[in-house]
N, C-alpha and C positions, 0 to 999 in steps of 0.2 A: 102784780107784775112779776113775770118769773126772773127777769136774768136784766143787768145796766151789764153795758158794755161800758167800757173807761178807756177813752183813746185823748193820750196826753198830744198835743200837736206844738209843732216848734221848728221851723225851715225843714218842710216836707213834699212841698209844690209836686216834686218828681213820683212820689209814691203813695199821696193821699186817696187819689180816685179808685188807684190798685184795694185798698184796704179796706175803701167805704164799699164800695161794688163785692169784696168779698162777703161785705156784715150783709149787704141788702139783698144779691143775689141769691141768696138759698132760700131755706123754708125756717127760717127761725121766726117762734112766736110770742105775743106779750113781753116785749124787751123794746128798751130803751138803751139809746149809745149817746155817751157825754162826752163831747170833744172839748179840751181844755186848752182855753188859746192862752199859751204860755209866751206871749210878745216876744213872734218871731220876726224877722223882717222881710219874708217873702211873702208868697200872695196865696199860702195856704188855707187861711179864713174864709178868703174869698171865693177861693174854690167849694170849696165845702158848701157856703151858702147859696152859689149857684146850685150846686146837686142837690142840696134841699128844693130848690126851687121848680128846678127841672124835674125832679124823681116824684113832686108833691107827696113829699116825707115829712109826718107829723110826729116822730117819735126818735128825731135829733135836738138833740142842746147844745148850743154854744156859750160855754161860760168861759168869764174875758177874766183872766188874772190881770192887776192894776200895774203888775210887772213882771218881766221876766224871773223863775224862782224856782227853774228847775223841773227835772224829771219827776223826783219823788214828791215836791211841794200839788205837783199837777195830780199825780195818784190821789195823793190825799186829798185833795179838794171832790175829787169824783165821788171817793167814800164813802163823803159827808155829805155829800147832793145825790146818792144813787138812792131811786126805788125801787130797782127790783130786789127781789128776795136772796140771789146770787148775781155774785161780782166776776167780771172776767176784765183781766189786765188785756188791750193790745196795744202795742207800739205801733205808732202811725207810718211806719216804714213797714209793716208785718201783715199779714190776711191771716184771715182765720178758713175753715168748712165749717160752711152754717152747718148744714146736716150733721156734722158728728156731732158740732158745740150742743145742738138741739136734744140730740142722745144724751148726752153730758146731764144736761139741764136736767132730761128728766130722771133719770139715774138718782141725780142728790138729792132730789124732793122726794121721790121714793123710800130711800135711805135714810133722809134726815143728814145728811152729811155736812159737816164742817169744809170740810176739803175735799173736793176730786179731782185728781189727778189725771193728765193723757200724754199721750205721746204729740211728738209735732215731726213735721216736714224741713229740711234745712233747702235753702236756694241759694247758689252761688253766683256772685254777681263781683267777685273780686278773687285776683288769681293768687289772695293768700287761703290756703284751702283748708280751714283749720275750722274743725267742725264741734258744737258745744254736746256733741253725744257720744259716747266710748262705746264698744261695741255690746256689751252688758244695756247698756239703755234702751240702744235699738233693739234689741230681744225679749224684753220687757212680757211677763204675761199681767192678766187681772189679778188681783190679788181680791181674800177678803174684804169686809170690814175691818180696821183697825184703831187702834186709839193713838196719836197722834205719836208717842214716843217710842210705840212697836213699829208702829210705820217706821218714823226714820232708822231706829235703829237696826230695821230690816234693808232699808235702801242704802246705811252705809256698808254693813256684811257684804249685800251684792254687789258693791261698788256702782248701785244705779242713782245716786241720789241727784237730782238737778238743781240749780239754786234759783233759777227764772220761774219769777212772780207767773210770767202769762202764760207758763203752761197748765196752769190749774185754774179751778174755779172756787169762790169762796162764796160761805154763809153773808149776805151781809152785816143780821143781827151780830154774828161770830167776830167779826173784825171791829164792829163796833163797841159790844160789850168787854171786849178783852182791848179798846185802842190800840189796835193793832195799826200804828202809821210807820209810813217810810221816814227815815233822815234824813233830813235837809240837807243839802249843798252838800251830795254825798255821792260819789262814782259808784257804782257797783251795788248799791244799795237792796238789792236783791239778797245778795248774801250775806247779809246782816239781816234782813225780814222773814224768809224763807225757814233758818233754822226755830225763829220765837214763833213764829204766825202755826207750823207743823207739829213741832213739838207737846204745844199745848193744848191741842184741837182733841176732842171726845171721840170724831169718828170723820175716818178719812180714808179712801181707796184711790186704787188708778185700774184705770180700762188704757187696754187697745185700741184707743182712738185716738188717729191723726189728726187732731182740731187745728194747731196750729199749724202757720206758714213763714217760718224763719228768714227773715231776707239778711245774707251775708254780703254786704257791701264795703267797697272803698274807703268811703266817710264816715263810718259809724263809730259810734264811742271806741269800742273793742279794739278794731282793725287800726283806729288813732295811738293806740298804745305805744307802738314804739317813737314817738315822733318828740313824747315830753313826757315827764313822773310825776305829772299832777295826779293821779290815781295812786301812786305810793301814800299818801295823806290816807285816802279812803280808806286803803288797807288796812292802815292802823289802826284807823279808827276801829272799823267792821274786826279785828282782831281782837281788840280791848271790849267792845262792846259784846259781843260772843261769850269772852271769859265770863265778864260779869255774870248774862244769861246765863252760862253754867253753873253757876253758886246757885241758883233755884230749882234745880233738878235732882228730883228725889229717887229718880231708877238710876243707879249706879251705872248698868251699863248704856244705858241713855249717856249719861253723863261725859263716858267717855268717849262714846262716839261723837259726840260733840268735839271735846278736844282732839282728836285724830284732826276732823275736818276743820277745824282751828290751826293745828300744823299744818295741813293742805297749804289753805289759803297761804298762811309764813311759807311757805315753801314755793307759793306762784309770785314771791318777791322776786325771786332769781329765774323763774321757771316763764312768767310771761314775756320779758323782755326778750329772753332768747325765742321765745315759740314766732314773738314779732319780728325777730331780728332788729332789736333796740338797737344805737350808734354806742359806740363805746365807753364815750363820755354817760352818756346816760346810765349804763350799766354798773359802770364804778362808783357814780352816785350811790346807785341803789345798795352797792356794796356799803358804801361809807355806811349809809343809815341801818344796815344791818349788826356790822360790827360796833358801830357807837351805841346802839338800843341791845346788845346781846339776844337779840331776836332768835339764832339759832337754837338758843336753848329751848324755845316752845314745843319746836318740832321735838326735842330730846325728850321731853317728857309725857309722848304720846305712848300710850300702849302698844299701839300700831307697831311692829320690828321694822317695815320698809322705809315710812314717815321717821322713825328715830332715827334711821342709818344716812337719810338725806339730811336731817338735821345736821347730821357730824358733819355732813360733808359741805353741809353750810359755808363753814369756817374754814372749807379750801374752795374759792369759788370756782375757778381756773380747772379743778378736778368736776365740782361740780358740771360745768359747762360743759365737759367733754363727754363726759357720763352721759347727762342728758340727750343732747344730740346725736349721741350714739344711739341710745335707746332710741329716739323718734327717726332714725335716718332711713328712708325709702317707705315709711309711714306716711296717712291723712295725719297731718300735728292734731293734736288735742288739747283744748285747753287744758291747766293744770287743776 
């Protein structure tokens, strides 16, 4: 089997049909899609096994977690249950183009590829308009063949690097042999997987191909940011957990592109709340936890001259913030 689709599900009623009708409606071939009922309390199960029933679809699985356990818990389950030979991440809120995903497919078998990489589509369906690609991404050409640590360390030079699992496609010997799983009870946990899963990969490329289909909506993790600082936790984590991964990294400047995008992330402590328009109270938190952990020094220590200079400016937030919004003002915002 060439390709599992991994569609983690969890209160999606409003966008599942969208997602499934996008896998079924094209011409993809020898592929399996695992939908991961993560015990949601709508009637998304149910849906789905209607359209199994209706579509007489013999190349769906519905695997029941015994409990609710999260985004990344549901990844990994897919994993460890996929047979096809490549893995492709989608959000049960998100569509894919069979057609390109199909090009995709045959691409990395040709190749022997660990990772291929594409481009995706963004949809707006919320009138915060803050889009996850800079204009460098959206311009994106094919690259060679590469080996996992030329890749990134090429994608952070261009400033094109993405940290979302489901724009790419994976080996799944590759994920397995290297355990390559997501963190548990982990917000964002893309950017904590992203850097280890690419960096150590033998041969990795990206095409011009718009596989994916981005749904930016109201309720989604992302757009909830400003509302509470439960994702400041993540941060940390994915901070600490990154450093570690650098201590394994034998190409120097691998290494420190790594750290740049280590201060990035420290640096979207202060950078997302404002792109969401966090409440005040919220924002001062985030200050508290920066100044009492001396967080700004991370960013100081990046080679990067732009990331060092925001660092400084860490420690005046108030300048920070002004700066900021200066720079995004009559901009699409970008994430940080």
């Amino acid at each position: 089997m060439r390709l599992t689709i991994i569609i983690p599900v969890y209160n999606v009623e409003k966008y599942i049909l969208d997602c499934l009708n996008s896998v079924y409606s094209g011409n993809l071939s020898e592929f399996e899609v695992l939908c991961i009922d993560d015990r949601g309390q709508d009637n998304s199960i149910n849906i789905i096994k209607n359209y199994i029933k209706e579509k007489n679809i013999d190349n769906l699985r519905i695997i029941e977690h015994e409990k609710n356990k999260g985004l990344s818990e549901a990844r990994n389950t897919g994993i460890k249950e996929a047979k096809g030979n490549y893995i492709c991440f989608l959000d049960s809120d998100d569509m894919i183009n069979a057609k390109s995903l199909n090009t995709m497919v045959d691409l990395a078998i040709k190749n022997d590829l660990d990772i291929l990489e594409a481009n995706l589509e963004e949809i707006f369906e919320t009138d915060m308009k803050i889009s996850v690609l800079n204009e460098q991404e959206r311009e994106r050409k094919n690259t060679e063949i590469l080996t996992g640590a030329e890749y990134f360390l090429k994608a952070c030079k261009e400033n094109t690097f993405v940290p979302m699992v489901w724009c790419r496609i994976y080996k799944a010997k590759y994920l397995l042999d290297g355990k390559y799983e997501f963190k548990p009870n982990l917000k964002f946990e893309d950017e904590e997987f992203s850097p280890r899963a690419i960096i150590n990969a033998s041969k990795i490329q990206y095409v011009d191909e718009k596989f994916y289909i981005y749904r930016r909506r109201d309720d989604s993790i992302t757009t909830n940011m400003a509302k509470n600082n439960k994702w400041v936790d993540s941060y940390l984590i994915i901070i600490n957990s990154l450093d570690e991964f650098s201590k394994t990294i034998k190409d120097e400047e691998c290494y420190y592109a790594l750290q740049n995008r280590i201060g990035e992330i420290t640096l979207s402590l202060y950078k997302n709340p404002i792109a969401y328009k966090a409440s005040k109270e919220n924002l001062e938190e985030i200050i508290k936890i920066v100044r009492q952990k001396k967080l700004y020094k991370i960013p100081r220590k990046c080679k990067n001259i732009s990331i060092r200079m925001q660092g400084i400016l860490m420690k005046y937030p108030k300048i920070f913030a002004i700066i900021y919004k200066k720079k995004c003002k009559g901009e699409k915002w970008l994430l940080p």
